[in-house]
N, C-alpha and C positions, 0 to 999 in steps of 0.2 A: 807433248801434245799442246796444240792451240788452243786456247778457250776462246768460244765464242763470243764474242762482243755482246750476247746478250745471254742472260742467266738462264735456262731450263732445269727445272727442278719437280721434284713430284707434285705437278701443282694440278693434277686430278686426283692425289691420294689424297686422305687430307695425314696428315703427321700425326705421329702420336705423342698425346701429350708427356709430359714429366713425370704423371703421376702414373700415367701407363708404364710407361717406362720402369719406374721404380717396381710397380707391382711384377712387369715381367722379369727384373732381374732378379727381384727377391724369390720367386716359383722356380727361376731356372736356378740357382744355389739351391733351394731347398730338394727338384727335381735329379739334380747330381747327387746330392751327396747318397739320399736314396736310392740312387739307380748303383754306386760303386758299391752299397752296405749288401743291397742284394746280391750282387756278382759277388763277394767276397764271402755273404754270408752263405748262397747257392752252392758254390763251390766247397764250404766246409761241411754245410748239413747233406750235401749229394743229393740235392733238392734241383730238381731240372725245368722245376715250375718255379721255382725262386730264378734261376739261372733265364729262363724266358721269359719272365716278367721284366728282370733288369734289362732285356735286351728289347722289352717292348718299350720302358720306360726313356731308352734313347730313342725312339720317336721324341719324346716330349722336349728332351734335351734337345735334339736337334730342331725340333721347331723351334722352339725359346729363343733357342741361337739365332738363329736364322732371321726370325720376326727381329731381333735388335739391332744383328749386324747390318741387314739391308735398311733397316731405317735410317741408320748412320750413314752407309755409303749414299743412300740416294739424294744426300743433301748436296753432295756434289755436283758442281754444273756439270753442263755438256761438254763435249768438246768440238772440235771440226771431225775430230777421227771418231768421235762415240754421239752421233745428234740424242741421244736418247740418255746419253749418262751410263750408269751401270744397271739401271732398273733389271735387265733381265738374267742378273748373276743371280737373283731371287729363284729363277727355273732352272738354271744350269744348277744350281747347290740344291735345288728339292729334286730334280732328277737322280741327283747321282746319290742322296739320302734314300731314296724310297729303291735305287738298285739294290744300295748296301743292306737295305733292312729287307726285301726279298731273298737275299742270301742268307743273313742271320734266320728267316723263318723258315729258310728249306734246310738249314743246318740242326733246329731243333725238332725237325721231324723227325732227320736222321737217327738223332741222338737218343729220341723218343722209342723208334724201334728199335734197336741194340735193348734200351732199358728194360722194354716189352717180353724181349725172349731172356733177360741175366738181370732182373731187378735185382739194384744195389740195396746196400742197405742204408736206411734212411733215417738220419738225427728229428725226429717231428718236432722235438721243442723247440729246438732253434730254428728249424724252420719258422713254425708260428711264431718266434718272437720277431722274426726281420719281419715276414709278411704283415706284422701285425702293424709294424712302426712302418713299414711301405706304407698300409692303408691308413693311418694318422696324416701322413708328410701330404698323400693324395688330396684326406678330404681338406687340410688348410689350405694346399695349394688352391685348390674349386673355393674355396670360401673367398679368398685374397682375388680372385679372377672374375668371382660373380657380378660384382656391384657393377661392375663394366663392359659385361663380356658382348651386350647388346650394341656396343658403339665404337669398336672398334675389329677390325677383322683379323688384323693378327692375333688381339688378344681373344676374339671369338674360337679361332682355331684351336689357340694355346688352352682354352676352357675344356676343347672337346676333346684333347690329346689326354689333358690329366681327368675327366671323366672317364676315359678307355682305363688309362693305367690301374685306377681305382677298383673296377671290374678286375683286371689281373693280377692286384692284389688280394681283392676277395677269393678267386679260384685260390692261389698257391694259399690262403689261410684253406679254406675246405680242404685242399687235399691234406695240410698238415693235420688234422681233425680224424679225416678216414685214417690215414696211417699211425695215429695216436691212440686211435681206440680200436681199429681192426687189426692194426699190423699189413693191411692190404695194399703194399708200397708201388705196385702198377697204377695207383691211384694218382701218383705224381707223374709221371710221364702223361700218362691218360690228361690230366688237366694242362698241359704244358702242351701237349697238342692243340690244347684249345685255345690259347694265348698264341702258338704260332699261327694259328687260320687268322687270331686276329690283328696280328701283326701284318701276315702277308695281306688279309684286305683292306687297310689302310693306304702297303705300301704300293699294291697295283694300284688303288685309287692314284695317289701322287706321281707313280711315273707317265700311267695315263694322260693325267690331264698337265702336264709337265711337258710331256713329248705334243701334245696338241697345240700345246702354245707354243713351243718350237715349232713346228709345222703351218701357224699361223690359221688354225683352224678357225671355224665359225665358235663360237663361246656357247656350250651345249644348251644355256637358260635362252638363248635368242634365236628368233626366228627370222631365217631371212626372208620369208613370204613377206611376214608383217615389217620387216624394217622398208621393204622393196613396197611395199602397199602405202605405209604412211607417207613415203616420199611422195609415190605416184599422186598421191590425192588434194596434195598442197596446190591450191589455185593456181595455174597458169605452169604449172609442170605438164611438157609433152607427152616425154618418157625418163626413163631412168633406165641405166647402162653400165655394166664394168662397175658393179658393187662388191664391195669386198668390206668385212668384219672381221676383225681379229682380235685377240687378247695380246698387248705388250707386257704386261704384267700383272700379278695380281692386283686385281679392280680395278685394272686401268685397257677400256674396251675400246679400242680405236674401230674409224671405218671411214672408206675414200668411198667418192662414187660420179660418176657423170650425169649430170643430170639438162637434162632440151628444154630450154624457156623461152620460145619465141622472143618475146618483148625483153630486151634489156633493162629498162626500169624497173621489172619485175624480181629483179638479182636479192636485191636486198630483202627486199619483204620473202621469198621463197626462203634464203638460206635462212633467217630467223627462227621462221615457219619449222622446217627441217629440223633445227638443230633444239628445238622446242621439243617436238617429237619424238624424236630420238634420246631427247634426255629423260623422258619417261620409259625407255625401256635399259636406262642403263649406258648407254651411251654419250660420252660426254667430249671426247675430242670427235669431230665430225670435219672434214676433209671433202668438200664438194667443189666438181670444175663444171661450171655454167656453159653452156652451148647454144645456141641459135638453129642448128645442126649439130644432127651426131656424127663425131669425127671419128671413132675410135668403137670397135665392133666389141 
């Protein structure tokens, strides 16, 4: 591949620091090793809320991942073949994460009704010991992510992944609990349904808004009335025309647009104006072709 004679880089994300960095690779070590103790330990106690928890906890895994790998990659220029770099292997790897984890949560529904009509039987102590040390690993992870989690949006995300997990460690400790002191072992399935709802509405959330920025959609927080308004209203703007808003990446909100200015001296003070604007709704690469007339319907 060619590299461009001039460097492009995430330079409307802003990067995350070392110290982010540190804090996310230390969550995602502590996040693994949790998520295999649960699968290992799920599988021995025949705990099927232990077993969906650890398959909720690879959400966190894989965002952890994700937020570090694509940081890495996006430090790479562009090229002639890639203007944009790798930015959007960020959506191709969260689509195809949030397919896989809609499978994993129609897989523990399955698992859940089989259990419903032939409940196994179930170790509760070891159950409560993994879930208990899942819900330790969760709340240092949320400690180690707090001080920060306002100033950066990977590690915002990464905050709200290990806030979920913590909720499904607390279920699989309750049902250890009921089936400790009841013996009422459909209690486990019964809660492991409820970690898969919350698995699957995460994962539709991400494929959703994954395929939308594939599709180059409008970004669901902005309006195109008010982007199409603000423009219109900048002194010595005719009209505006062939506007278009789209998401290239996370927090990176692109928009082209045509905009009628009679007076050519007028160029410069409008696109400021414009790009002024627009950067108060979020908007920060802005793309406008000046006309005298409008050429293009």
């Amino acid at each position: 591949m060619t590299t461009l004679p001039f460097e492009v880089q995430c330079t409307h994300r802003a990067p995350l620091r070392a110290e982010s960095r540190r804090r996310l690779r230390l969550v995602l070590g502590i996040s693994a090793a949790v998520m295999v103790a649960e699968a290992v330990g799920g599988y021995a106690a025949g705990s099927l809320a232990l077993l969906a928890d650890a398959g909720h906890m690879l959400t966190d895994v894989a965002a952890l991942g994700l937020a570090l790998v694509v940081a890495h990659l996006c430090e790479r220029p562009a090229t002639a073949e890639r203007s944009y770099g790798l930015q959007r292997l960020e959506i191709l790897a969260a689509l195809v994460n949030g397919a896989a984890l809609i499978v994993i949560a129609v897989g523990i529904g399955i698992e859940a009704w089989h259990r419903f009509r032939a409940p196994p039987a179930i170790h509760a102590g070891l159950l409560l010991g993994v879930a208990s040390l899942g819900l330790v690993a969760n709340v240092v992870s949320a400690r180690i992510l707090h001080s920060e989690h306002d100033h950066s949006l990977n590690q915002r995300g990464a905050y709200l992944h290990v806030l979920s997990d913590t909720l499904g460690s607390l279920g699989a400790i309750f049902a250890g609990v009921v089936v400790l002191l009841t013996g009422w072992t459909p209690a486990d399935p019964l809660v492991s349904v409820g970690i898969s709802l919350l698995i699957l509405h995460g994962a539709w959330r991400l494929v959703k808004e994954s395929t939308d920025v594939l599709l180059e959609a409008t970004p669901a927080h902005i309006s195109m009335r008010e982007v199409h308004d603000r423009m219109a209203s900048v002194p010595g703007v005719a009209s505006v025309h062939d506007l278009h808003v789209w998401t290239v990446t996370s927090g990176v909100v692109a928009m082209s647009g045509h905009l009628v200015v009679r007076n050519p001296q007028d160029n410069q003070r409008v696109l400021e104006a414009v790009q002024e604007r627009l950067g108060h709704l979020g908007i920060d690469h802005v793309t406008v072709q000046m006309e005298r007339d409008q050429i293009c319907e």
